[in-house]
FIBATI-708525 format. One record per residue (C-alpha): residue number from 1; residue in one letter; y, z, x. Coordinates in pm, 1 decimal. Each point is the difference from the previous one (the first is absolute). Layout:
! FIBATI-708525
<pt k="NUM" r="A" c2="Y" c3="Z" c1="X"/>
...
END
This chain:
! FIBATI-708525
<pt k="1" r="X" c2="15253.9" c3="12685.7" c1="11734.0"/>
<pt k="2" r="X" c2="375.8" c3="12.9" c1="121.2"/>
<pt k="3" r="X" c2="21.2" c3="-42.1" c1="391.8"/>
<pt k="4" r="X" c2="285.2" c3="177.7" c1="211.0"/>
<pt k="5" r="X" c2="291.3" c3="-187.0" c1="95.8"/>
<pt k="6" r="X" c2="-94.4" c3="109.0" c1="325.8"/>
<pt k="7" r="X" c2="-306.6" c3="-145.3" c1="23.6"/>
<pt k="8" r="X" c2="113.4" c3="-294.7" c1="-202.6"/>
<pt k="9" r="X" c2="278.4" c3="-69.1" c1="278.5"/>
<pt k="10" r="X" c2="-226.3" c3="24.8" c1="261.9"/>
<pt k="11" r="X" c2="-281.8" c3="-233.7" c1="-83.6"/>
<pt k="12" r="X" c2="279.9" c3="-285.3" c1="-80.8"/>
<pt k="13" r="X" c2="157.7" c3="27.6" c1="343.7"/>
<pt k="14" r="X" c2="-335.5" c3="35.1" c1="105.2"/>
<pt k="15" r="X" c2="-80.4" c3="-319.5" c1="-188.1"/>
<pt k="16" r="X" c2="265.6" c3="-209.5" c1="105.6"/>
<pt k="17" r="X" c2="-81.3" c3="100.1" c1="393.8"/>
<pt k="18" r="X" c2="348.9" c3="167.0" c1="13.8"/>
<pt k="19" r="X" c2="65.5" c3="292.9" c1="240.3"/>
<pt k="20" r="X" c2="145.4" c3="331.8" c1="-114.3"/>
<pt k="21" r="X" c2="265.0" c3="-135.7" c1="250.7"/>
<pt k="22" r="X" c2="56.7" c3="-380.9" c1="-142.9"/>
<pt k="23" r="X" c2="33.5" c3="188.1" c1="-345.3"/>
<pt k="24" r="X" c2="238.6" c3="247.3" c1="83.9"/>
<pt k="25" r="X" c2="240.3" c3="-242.0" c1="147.2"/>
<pt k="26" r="X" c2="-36.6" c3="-227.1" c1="-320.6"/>
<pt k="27" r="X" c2="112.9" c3="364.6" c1="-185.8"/>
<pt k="28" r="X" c2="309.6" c3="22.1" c1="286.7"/>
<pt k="29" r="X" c2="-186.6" c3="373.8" c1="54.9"/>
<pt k="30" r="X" c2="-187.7" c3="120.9" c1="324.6"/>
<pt k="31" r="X" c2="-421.6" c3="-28.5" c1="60.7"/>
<pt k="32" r="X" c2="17.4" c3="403.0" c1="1.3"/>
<pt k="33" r="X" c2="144.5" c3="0.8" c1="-339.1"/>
<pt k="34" r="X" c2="-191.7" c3="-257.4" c1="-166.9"/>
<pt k="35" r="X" c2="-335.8" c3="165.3" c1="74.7"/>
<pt k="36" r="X" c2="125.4" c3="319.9" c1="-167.8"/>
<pt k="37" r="X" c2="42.7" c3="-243.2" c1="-306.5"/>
<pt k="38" r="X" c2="-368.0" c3="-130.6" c1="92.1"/>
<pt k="39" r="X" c2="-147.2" c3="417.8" c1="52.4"/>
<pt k="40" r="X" c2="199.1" c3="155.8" c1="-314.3"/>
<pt k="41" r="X" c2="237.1" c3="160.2" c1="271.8"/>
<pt k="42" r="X" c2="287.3" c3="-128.7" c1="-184.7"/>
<pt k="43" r="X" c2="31.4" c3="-147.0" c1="-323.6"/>
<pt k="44" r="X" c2="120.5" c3="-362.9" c1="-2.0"/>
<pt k="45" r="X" c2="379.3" c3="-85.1" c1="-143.1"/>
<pt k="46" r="X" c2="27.4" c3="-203.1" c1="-276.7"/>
<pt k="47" r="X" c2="122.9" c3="-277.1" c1="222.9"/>
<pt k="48" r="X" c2="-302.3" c3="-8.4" c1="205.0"/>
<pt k="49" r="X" c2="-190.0" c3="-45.1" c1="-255.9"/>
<pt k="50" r="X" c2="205.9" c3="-297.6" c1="-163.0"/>
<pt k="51" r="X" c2="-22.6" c3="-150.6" c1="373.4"/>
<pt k="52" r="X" c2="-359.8" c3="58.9" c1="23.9"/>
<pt k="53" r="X" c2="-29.3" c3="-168.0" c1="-301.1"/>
<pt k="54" r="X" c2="176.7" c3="-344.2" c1="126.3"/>
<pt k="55" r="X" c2="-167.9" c3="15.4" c1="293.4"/>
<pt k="56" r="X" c2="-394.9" c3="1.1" c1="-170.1"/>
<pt k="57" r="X" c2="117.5" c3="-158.6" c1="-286.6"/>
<pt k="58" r="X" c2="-85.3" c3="213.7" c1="-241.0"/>
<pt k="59" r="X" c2="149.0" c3="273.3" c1="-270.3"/>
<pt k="60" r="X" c2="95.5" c3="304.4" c1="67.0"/>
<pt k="61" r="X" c2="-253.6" c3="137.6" c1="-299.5"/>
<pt k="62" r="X" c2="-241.4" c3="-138.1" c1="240.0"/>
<pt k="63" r="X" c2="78.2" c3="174.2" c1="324.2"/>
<pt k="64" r="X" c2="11.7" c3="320.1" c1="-195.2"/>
<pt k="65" r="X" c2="-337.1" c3="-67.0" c1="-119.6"/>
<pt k="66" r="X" c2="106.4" c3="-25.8" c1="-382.4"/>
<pt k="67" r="X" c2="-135.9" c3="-304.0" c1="-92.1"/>
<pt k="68" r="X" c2="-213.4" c3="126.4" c1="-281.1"/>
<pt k="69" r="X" c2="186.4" c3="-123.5" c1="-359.8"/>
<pt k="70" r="X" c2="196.6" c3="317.4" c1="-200.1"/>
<pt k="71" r="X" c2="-147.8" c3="40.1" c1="-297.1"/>
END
């Protein structure tokens, strides 16, 4: 079953014992901001989600919870 991004984003920073606060300054945006990303307030840009992806080391397929293989 697909996961949310939002969900997805969460439990990684969540994971890595970041703060909404540590992550938003790795994205150059503000703590208020990035936990809109994290509620589904506001969607994440497309280079958020490229600099999330650096930062956990992992694809953007995976932060978007598409992992499963197209048939």
């Amino acid at each position: 079953m697909e996961q949310s991004y939002v969900k997805i984003i969460r439990d990684l920073r969540e994971d890595h014992d970041l703060t909404q606060q540590q992550v938003a300054d790795y994205l150059g945006t503000s703590q208020t901001m990035y936990a809109r990303y994290e509620r589904g307030a506001n969607e994440l840009p497309i280079h958020h989600l490229i600099a999330l992806a650096k930062l956990y080391r992992c694809s953007t397929d995976a932060l978007l919870g598409l992992n499963a293989q197209r048939k």
